[in-house]
C-alpha positions in Angstrom: -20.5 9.3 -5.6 -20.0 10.1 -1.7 -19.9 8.8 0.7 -18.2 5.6 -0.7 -17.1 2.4 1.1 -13.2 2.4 1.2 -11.0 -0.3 2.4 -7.6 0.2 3.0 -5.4 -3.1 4.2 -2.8 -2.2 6.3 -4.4 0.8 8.0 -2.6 1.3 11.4 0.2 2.6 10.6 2.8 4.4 7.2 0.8 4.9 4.5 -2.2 3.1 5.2 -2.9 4.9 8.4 -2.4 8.3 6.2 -4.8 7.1 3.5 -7.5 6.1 6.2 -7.2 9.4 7.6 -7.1 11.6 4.2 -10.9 9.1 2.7 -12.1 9.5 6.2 -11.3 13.4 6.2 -12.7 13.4 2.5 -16.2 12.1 3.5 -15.9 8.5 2.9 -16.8 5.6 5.2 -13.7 3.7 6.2 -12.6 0.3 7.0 -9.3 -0.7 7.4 -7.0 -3.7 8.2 -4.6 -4.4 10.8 -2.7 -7.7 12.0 -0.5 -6.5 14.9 -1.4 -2.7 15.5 -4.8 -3.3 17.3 -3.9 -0.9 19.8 -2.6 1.5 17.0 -6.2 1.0 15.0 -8.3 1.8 18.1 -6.1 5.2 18.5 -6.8 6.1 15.0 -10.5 5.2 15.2 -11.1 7.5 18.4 -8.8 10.0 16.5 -11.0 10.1 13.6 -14.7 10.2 15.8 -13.3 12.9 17.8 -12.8 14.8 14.5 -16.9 13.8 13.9 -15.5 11.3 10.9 -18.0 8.3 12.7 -18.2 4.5 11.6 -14.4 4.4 10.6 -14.0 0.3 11.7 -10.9 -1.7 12.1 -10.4 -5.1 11.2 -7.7 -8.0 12.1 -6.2 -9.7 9.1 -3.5 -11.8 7.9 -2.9 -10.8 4.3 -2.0 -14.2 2.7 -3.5 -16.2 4.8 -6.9 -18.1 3.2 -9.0 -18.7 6.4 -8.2 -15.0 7.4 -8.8 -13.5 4.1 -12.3 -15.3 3.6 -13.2 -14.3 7.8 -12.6 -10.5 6.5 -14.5 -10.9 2.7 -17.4 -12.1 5.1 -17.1 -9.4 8.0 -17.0 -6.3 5.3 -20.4 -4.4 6.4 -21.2 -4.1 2.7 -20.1 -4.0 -0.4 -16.5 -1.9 -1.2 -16.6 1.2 -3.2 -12.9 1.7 -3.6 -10.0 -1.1 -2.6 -6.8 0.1 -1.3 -4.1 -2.8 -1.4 -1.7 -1.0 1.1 -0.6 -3.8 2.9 2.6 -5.7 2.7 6.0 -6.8 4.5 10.1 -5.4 3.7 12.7 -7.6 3.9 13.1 -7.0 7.6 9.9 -6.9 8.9 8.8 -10.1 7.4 10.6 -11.6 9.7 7.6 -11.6 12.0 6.4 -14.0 9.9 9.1 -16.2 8.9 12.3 -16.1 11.0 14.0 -19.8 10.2 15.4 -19.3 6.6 15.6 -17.2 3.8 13.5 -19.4 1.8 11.2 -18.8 4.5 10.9 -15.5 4.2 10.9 -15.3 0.2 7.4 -17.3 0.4 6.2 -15.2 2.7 6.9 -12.0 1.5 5.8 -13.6 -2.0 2.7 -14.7 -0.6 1.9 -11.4 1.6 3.0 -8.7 -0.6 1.6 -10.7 -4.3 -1.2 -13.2 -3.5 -2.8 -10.8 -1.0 -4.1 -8.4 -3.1 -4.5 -10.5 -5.8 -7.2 -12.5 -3.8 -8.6 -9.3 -2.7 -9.0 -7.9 -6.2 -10.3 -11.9 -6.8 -13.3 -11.2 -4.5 -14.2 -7.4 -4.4 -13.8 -6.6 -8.2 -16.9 -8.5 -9.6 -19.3 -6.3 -7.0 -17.5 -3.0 -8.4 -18.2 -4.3 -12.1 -21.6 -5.6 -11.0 -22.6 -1.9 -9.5 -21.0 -0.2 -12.3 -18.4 1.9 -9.8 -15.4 1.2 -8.7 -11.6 2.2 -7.7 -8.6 0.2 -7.0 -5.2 1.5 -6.2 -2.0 -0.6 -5.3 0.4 -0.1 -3.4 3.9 -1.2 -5.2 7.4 0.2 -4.3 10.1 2.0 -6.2 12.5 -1.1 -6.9 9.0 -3.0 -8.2 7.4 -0.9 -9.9 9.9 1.9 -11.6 13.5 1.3 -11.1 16.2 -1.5 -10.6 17.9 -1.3 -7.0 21.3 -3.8 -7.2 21.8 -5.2 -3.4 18.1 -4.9 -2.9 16.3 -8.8 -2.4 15.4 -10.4 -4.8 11.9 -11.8 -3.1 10.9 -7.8 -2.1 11.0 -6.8 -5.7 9.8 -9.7 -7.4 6.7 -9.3 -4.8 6.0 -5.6 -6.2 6.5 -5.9 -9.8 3.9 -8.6 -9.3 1.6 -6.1 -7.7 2.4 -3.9 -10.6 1.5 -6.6 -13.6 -1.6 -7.1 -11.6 -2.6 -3.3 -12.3 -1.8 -3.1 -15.6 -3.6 -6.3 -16.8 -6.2 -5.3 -14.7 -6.2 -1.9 -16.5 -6.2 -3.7 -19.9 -9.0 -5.8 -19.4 -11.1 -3.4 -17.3 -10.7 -0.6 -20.2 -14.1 -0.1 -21.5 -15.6 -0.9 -18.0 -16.5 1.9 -15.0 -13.8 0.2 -12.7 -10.1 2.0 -12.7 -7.2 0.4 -11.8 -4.2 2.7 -10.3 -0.7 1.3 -8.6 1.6 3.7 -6.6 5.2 3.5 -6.6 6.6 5.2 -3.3 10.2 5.5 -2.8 11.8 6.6 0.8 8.9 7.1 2.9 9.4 7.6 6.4 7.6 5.1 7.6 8.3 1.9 10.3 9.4 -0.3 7.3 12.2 1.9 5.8 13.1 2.2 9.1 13.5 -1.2 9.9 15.0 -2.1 6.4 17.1 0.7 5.8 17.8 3.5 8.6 18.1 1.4 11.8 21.2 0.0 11.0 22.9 3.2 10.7 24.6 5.6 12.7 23.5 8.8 13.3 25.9 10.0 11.3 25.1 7.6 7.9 21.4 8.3 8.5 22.0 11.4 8.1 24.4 11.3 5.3 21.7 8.8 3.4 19.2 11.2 3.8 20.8 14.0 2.7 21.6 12.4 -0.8 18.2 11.3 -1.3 16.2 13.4 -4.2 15.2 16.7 -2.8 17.9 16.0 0.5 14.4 14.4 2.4 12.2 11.4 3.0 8.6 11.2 1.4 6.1 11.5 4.0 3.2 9.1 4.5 0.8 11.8 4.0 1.9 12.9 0.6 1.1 9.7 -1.0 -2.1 9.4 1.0 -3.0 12.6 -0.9 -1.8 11.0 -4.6 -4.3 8.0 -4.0 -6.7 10.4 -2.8 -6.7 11.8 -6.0 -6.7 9.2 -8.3 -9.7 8.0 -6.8 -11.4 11.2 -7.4 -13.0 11.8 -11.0 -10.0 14.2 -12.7 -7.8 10.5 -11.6 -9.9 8.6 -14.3 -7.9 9.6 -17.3 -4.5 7.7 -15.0 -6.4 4.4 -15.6 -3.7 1.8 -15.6 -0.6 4.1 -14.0 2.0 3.0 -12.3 2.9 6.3 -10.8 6.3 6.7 -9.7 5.6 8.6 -6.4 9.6 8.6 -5.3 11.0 12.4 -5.3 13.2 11.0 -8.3 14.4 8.1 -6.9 12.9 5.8 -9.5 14.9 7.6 -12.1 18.3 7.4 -10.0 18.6 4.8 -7.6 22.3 5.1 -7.7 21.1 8.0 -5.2 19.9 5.6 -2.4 22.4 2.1 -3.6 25.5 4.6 -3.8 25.8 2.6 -6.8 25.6 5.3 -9.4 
């Protein structure tokens, strides 16, 4: 079935941007999200035309929020094919949403990072099951999804195992129908989020020394887990119905690696 209608949420930058690129590359018609990156998502949609991949479109959202969410169910050009729920906040960049507490920023991240793509799936799932076609693919974390990370926040991984029930359950009651459900577990990407949460506060030096004792002595790169949801939207992904794929290196099977806590 190609070309399908793809959304991706949280498209202009990390991972998102990657997985725009690889369904665009792939033959699909894109749209993705943004909320701060306009200028980012109107490089990436001349980035994409220039390579002939046409019609990619960009569209402002804040994830979470009910007016916004219902202004981008009704802007969708048609009906979505495949749903990527890539968008979501760390523990320091939700602070552009919440900077006067820490209960502040525990709703929002709860509310961003879990009721966000659980209104999403709300919406766009009953058209998939309608149609008799559709894909949907997570995007959890690491500490949510796989492992336990002491010293991590509370809220951050309470937001992703959230987003990780949601796929299974979906999964369970979705298994005799022609929608699959997929979540994705990445570990140390190198993207603006780890950056903000993690390697900014270092020195040159402890960057380096971090890095250098993650799995494999590197960071994952946004384009390698563009290419895992790539593929578990393609038919040999069927059979990972329900997954939560731990996409980390190894990191999910020794956080002590990245805590320095074992």
């Amino acid at each position: 079935m190609n070309p399908r209608t793809v959304l991706v949420t949280g498209g202009s930058n990390g991972i998102g941007r990657a997985t725009v690129e690889r369904f665009a590359r792939g033959g699909d018609r894109v749209w993705f999200t943004y909320r701060l990156g306009r200028e980012r998502a109107q490089e990436l949609i001349e980035l994409l035309a220039a390579e002939g991949h046409g019609g990619v479109q960009a569209l402002e959202f804040d994830q979470g929020n009910a007016e916004s969410h219902d202004r981008l169910i009704q802007a969708l050009p048609e009906p979505v094919d495949v749903l990527i729920n890539n968008a979501a906040v760390g523990y320091k960049t939700v602070e552009r949403y919440a900077a006067d507490s820490e209960r502040a920023r525990d709703a929002a991240m709860l509310t961003i990072n879990s009721l966000g793509p659980l209104w999403l799936v709300q919406d766009l799932l009953p058209g998939m099951v309608q149609r008799g076609y559709g894909k949907i693919v997570n995007l959890s974390s690491v500490s949510g999804g796989v492992g336990q990370f002491p010293g991590f926040r509370l809220a951050d991984g309470m937001s992703k195992a959230a987003v990780a029930f949601l796929t299974r359950q979906l999964a369970a009651e979705l298994a005799m129908g022609p929608v699959d459900v997929f979540a994705v577990c990445p570990g140390a990407v190198e993207t603006d989020m780890f950056e903000a949460s993690t390697l900014n506060p270092l020195s040159p030096q402890d960057r380096a020394r971090l890095i250098a004792r993650l799995p494999k002595g590197r960071l994952i790169q946004a384009e390698e887990i563009a290419e895992i949801v790539w593929w578990l939207c393609g038919d040999a992904g069927r059979v990972m119905h329900g997954a939560v794929v731990d996409a980390s290196l190894g990191l999910g099977v020794h956080p002590g690696l990245l805590t320095g806590r074992g």
